[in-house]
Each structure stands twice: as structure tokens, then as C-alpha cells.
C-alpha angles and dihedrals in degrees: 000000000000120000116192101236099232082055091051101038092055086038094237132144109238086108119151128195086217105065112140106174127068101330138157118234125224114228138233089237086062096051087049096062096055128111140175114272088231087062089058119110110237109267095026115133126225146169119229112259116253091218093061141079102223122216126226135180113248113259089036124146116259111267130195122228085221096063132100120220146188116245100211101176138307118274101201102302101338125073137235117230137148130204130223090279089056098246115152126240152193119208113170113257095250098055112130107236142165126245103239120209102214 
């Protein structure tokens, strides 16, 4: 999968498989390392996954792909996490992650 580079660099998610200028490439090393939010351990931290369209419920705070977040349970099929600002917040259980090493 292809990033643009102005999208990774800034950890959004307006990726597009079919980039075809200067991009950066994720690895398979990085997908590898995903998981579903709903396999984490509670209180482990994680980044959102760059591969993946995360769901939110309506009405949600604003989140940055960049962040890294707590996972701190499920709550029927969304999550609860907070950020480092300790904002809460519901992604959806099935959300890929990354495990993050503080």
C-alpha cells in the first residue's frame, strides 16, 4: 500500500492505493504488527493503524491518526480510549491498531 507522503507525514487518513507521485510505502513489517482494538489488553497503548478506515460513533471528538491512545475496555461494539489529553474516545472494536511502547 501506497501513502501519499504530505498524508503520512501529518498521520492522516486521505491515503489512496493508487498514488502514483513521491509516496512512502507501508511495510509488510507494519502490517504485521497490527491487531483488532478488541485483542488489546486494557491499558495498553496504541497508534491507529494508517491501512485502515476507522469507525466512529456520530457526535464523536475529533482524533488524530498520529496519536497515540489508551485503550481502556469495549463498551458493546465501540471502544473506550483516551489520548494524551486525556480526551475520551469510541473507535469502533474492530478498528486495526498498533500496539505502542511508550
Amino acid at each position: 500500500m501506497i501513502v501519499s507522503k504530505e498524508c503520512y507525514e501529518r498521520g492522516c487518513a486521505c491515503y489512496d492505493d493508487r498514488v502514483d507521485k513521491d509516496g512512502v510505502m507501508i511495510s509488510e513489517v507494519d502490517i504485521n504488527d497490527m491487531k483488532a482494538l478488541y485483542d488489546l489488553d486494557k491499558g495498553t497503548h496504541f497508534k491507529l493503524a494508517p491501512t485502515d478506515v476507522v469507525s466512529v460513533p456520530p457526535a464523536s471528538n475529533e482524533f488524530h491518526f498520529s496519536g497515540v491512545y489508551k485503550f481502556l475496555g469495549l463498551d458493546g461494539m465501540y471502544s473506550r480510549c483516551l489520548d494524551e489529553a486525556g480526551n475520551l474516545h469510541h473507535f469502533a472494536a474492530w478498528t486495526n491498531v498498533i500496539p505502542w511502547n511508550e
